[in-house]
TIRO-2110 file (N, C-alpha, C; in Angstrom, 1 decimal):
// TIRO-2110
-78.2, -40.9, -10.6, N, 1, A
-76.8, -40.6, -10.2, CA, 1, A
-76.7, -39.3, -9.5, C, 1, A
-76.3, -39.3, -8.6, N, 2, A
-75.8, -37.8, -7.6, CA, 2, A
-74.5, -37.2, -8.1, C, 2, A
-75.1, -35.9, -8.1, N, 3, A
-73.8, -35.3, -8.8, CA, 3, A
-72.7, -34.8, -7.8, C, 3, A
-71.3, -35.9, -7.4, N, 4, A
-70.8, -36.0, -6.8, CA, 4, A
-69.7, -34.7, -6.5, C, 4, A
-70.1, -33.8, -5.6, N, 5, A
-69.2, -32.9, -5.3, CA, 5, A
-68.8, -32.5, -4.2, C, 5, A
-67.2, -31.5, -4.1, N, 6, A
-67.4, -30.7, -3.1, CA, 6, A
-67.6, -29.0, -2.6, C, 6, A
-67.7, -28.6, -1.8, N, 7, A
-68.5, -27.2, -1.4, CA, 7, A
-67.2, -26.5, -2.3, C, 7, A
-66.0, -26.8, -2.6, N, 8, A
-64.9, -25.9, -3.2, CA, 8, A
-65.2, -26.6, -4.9, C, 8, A
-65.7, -27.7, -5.6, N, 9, A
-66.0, -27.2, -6.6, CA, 9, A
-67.5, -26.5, -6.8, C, 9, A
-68.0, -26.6, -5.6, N, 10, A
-69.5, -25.6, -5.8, CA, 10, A
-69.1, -24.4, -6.0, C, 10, A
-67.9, -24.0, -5.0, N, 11, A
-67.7, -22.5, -5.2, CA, 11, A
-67.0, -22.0, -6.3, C, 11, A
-66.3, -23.1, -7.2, N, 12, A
-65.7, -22.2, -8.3, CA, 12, A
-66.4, -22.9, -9.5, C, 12, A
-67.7, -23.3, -9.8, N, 13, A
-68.6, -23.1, -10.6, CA, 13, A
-69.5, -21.9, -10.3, C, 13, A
-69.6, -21.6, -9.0, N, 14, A
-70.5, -20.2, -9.0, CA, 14, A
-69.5, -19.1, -9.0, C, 14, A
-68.1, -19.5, -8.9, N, 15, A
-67.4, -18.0, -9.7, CA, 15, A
-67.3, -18.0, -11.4, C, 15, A
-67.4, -19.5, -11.8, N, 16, A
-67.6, -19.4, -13.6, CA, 16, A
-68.9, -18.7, -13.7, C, 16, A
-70.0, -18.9, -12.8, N, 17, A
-71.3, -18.3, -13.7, CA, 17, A
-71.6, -16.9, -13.1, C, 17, A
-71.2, -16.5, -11.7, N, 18, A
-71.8, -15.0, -11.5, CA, 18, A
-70.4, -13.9, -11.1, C, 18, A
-69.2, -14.5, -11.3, N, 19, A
-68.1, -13.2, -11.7, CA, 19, A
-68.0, -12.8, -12.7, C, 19, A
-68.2, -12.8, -13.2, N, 20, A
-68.2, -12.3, -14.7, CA, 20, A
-69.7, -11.1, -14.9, C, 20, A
-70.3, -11.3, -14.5, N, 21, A
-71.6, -10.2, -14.0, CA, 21, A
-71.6, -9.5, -12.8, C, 21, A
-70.0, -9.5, -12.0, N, 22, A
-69.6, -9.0, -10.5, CA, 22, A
-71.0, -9.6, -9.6, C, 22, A
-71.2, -10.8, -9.7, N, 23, A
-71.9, -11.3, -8.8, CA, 23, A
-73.4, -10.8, -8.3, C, 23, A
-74.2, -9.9, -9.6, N, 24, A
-75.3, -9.7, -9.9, CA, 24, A
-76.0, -11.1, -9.9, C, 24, A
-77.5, -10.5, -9.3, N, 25, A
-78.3, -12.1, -9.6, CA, 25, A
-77.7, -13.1, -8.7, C, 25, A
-76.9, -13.5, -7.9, N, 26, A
-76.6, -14.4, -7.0, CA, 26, A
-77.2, -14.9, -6.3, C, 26, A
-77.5, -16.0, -5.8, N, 27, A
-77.7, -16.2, -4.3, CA, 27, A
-76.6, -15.6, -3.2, C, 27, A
-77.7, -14.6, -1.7, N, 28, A
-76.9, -14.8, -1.2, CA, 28, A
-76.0, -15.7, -0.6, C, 28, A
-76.9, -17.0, -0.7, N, 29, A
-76.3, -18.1, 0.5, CA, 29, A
-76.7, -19.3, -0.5, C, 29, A
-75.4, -20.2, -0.7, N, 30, A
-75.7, -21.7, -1.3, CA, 30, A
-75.3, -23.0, -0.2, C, 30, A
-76.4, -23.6, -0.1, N, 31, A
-75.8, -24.7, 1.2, CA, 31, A
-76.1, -26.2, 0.0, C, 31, A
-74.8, -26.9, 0.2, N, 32, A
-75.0, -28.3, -0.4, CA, 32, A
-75.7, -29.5, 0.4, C, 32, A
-76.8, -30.0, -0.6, N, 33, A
-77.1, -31.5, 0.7, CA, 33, A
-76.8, -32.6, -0.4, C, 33, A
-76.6, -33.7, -0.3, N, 34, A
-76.5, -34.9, -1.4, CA, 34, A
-77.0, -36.1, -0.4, C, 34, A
-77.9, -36.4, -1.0, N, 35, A
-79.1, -37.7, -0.6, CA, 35, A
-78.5, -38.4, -1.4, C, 35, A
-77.9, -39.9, -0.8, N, 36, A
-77.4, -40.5, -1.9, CA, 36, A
-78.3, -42.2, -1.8, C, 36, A
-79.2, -41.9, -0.7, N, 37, A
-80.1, -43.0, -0.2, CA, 37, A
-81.6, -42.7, -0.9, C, 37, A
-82.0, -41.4, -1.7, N, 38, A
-83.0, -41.2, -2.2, CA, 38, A
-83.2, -41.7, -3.7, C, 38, A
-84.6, -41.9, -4.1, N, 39, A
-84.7, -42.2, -5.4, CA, 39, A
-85.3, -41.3, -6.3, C, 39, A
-84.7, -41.0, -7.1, N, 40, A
-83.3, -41.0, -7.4, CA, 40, A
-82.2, -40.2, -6.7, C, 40, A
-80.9, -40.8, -6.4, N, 41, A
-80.1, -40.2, -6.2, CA, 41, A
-80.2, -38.6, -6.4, C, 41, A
-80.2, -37.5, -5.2, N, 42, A
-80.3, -36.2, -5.9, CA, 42, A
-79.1, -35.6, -4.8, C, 42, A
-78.8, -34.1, -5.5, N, 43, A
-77.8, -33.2, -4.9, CA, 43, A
-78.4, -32.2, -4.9, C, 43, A
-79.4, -31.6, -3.8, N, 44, A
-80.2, -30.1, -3.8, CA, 44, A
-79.3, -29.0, -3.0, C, 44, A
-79.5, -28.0, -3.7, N, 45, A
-78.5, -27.0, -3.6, CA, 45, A
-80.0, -25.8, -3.3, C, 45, A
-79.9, -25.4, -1.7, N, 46, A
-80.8, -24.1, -1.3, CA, 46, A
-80.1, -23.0, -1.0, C, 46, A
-80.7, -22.0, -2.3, N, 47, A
-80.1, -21.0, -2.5, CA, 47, A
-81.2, -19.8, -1.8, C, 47, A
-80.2, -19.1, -1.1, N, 48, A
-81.6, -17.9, -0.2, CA, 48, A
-80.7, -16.7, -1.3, C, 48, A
-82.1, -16.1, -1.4, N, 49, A
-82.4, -14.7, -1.6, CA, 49, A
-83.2, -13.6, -1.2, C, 49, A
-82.6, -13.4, 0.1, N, 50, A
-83.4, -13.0, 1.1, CA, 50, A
-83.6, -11.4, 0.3, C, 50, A
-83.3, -10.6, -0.5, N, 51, A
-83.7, -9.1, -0.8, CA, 51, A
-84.7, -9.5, -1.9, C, 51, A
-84.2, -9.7, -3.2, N, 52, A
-84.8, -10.5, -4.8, CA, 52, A
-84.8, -11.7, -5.3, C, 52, A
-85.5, -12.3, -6.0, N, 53, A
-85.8, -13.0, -6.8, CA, 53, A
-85.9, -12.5, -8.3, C, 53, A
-85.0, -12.6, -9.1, N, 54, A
-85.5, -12.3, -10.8, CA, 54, A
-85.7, -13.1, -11.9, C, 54, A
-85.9, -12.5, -12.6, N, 55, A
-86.0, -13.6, -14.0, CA, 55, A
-84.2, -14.3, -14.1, C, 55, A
-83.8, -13.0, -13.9, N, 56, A
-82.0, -13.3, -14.3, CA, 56, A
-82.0, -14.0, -13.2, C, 56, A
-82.0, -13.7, -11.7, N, 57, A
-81.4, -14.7, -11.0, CA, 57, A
-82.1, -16.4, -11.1, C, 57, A
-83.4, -16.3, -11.4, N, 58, A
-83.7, -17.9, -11.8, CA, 58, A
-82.8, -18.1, -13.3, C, 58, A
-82.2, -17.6, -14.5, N, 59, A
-81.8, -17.9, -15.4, CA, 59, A
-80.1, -18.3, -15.2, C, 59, A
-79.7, -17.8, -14.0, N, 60, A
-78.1, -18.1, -13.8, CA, 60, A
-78.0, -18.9, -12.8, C, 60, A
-79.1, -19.9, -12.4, N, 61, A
-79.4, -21.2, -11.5, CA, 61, A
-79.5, -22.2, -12.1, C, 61, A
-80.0, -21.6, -13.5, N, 62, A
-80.2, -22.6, -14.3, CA, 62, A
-78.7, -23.0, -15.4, C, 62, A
-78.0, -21.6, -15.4, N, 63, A
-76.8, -21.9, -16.0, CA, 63, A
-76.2, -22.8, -15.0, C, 63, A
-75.7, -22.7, -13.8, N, 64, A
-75.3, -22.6, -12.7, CA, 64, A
-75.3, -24.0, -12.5, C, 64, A
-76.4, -24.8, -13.1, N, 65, A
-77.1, -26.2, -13.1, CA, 65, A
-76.5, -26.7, -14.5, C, 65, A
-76.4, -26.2, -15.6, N, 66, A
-75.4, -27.0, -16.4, CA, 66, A
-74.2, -26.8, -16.0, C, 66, A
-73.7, -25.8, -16.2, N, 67, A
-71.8, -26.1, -15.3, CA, 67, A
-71.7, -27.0, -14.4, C, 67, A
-72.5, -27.4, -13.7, N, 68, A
-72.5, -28.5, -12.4, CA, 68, A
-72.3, -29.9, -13.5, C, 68, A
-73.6, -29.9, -14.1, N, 69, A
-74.5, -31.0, -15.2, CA, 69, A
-72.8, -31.4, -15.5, C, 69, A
-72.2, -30.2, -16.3, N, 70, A
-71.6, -30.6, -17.3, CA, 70, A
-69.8, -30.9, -16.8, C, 70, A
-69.4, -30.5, -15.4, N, 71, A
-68.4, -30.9, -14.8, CA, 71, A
-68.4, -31.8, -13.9, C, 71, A
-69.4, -32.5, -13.3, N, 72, A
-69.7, -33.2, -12.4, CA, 72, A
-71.1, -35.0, -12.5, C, 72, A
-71.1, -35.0, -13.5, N, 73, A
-72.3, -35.9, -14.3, CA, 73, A
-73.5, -35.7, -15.1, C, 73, A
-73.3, -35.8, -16.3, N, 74, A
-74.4, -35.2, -16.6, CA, 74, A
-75.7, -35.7, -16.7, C, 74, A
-75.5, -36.7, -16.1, N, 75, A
-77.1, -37.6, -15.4, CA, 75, A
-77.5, -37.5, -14.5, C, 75, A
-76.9, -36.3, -13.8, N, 76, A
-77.0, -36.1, -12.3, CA, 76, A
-78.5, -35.7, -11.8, C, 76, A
-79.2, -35.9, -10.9, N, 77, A
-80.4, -35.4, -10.2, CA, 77, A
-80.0, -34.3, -9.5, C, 77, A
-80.2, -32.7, -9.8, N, 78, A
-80.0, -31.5, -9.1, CA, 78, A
-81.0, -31.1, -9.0, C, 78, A
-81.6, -30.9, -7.3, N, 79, A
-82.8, -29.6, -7.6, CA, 79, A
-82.0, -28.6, -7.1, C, 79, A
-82.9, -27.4, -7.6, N, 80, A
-82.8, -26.0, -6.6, CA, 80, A
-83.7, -25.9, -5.4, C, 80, A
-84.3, -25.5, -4.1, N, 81, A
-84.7, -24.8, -3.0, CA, 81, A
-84.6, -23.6, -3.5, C, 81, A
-85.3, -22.9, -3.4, N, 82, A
-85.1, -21.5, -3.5, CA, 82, A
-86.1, -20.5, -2.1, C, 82, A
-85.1, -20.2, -1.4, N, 83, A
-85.3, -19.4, -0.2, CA, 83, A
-85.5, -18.0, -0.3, C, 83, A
-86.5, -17.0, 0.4, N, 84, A
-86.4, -15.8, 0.3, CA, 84, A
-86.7, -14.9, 1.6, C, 84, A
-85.4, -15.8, 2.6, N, 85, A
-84.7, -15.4, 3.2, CA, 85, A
-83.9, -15.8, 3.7, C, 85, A
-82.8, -15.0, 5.0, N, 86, A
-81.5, -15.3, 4.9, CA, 86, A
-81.5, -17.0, 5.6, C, 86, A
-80.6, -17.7, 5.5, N, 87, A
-80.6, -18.9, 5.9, CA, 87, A
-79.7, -19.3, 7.5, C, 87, A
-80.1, -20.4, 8.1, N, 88, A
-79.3, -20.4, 9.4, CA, 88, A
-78.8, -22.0, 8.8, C, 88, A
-77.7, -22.2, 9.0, N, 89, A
-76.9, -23.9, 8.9, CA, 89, A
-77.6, -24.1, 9.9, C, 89, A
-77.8, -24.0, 11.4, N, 90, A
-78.2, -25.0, 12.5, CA, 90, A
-79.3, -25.8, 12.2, C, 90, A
-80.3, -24.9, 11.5, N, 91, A
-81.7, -25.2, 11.1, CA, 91, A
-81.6, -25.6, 10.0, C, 91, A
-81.1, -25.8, 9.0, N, 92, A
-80.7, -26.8, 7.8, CA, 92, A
-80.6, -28.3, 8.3, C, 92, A
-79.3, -28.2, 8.9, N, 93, A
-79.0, -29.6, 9.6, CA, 93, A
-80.0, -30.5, 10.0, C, 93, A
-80.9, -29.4, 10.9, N, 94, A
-81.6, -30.1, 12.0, CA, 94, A
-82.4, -31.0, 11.1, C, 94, A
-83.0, -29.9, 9.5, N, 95, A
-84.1, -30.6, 8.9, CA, 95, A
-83.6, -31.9, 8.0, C, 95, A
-82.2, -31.7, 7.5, N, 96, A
-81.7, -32.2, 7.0, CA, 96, A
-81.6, -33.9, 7.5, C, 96, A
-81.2, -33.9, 8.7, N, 97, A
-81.5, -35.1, 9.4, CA, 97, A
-82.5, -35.6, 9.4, C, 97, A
-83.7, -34.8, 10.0, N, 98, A
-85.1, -35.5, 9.7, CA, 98, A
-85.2, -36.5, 8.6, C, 98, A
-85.1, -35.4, 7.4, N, 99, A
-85.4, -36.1, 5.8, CA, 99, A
-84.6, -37.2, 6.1, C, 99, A
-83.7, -37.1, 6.7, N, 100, A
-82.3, -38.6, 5.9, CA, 100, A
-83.0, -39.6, 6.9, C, 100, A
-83.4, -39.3, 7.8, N, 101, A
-84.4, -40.7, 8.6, CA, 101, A
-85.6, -41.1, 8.1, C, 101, A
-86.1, -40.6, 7.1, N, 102, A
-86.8, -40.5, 6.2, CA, 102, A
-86.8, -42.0, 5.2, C, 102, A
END
C-alpha cells in the first residue's frame, strides 16, 4: 500500500516531530516521490543533509516515519534516501522519470 499523501500533510507531520526541538536534527530539504506502479507500492521521501548526519537526526526520521505510518496507512511502504548534500528539484525529476520508465 502507498502511503497516500500530500507535500502539506508532509509538512505538518514534520512540524509534529521537529518543532518542538526548534527544528534541531532536521532535514534540510524533504522532496516527496510515490511509485504507485512499483512492487511494492512505496512513498520515498529524500531527505538532504547537506552539513550533518546524527544519531538524533536518523532517530527523528524514524519518528517522522511513524507519524506518517500512523496518519496516513499503517501498511504503508516508506523508504528514506538520505542525502549529504544540498538537493536540486530539476535533477530529482529528471531521475525520477528515468526510474518511473523503469
Amino acid at each position: 500500500m502507498i502511503a497516500d499523501m500530500t507535500a502539506e500533510q508532509l509538512q505538518d507531520a514534520c512540524h509534529a516531530v521537529y518543532e518542538v526541538g526548534k527544528w534541531q536534527d532536521a532535514p534540510a530539504q524533504i522532496f516527496l516521490d510515490q511509485f504507485a506502479e512499483a512492487e511494492p507500492p512505496t512513498t520515498i521521501l529524500r531527505c538532504s543533509f547537506p552539513d550533518k548526519f546524527t544519531h538524533a537526526g536518523a532517530c527523528k526520521l524514524d519518528l517522522l516515519r511513524k507519524v506518517l505510518l500512523d496518519r496516513h496507512g499503517i501498511t504503508a511502504n516508506i523508504v528514506f534516501v538520505v542525502y549529504f548534500e544540498w538537493l536540486k528539484a530539476e535533477k530529482l525529476a529528471r531521475y525520477s522519470l528515468v526510474m518511473n520508465d523503469r
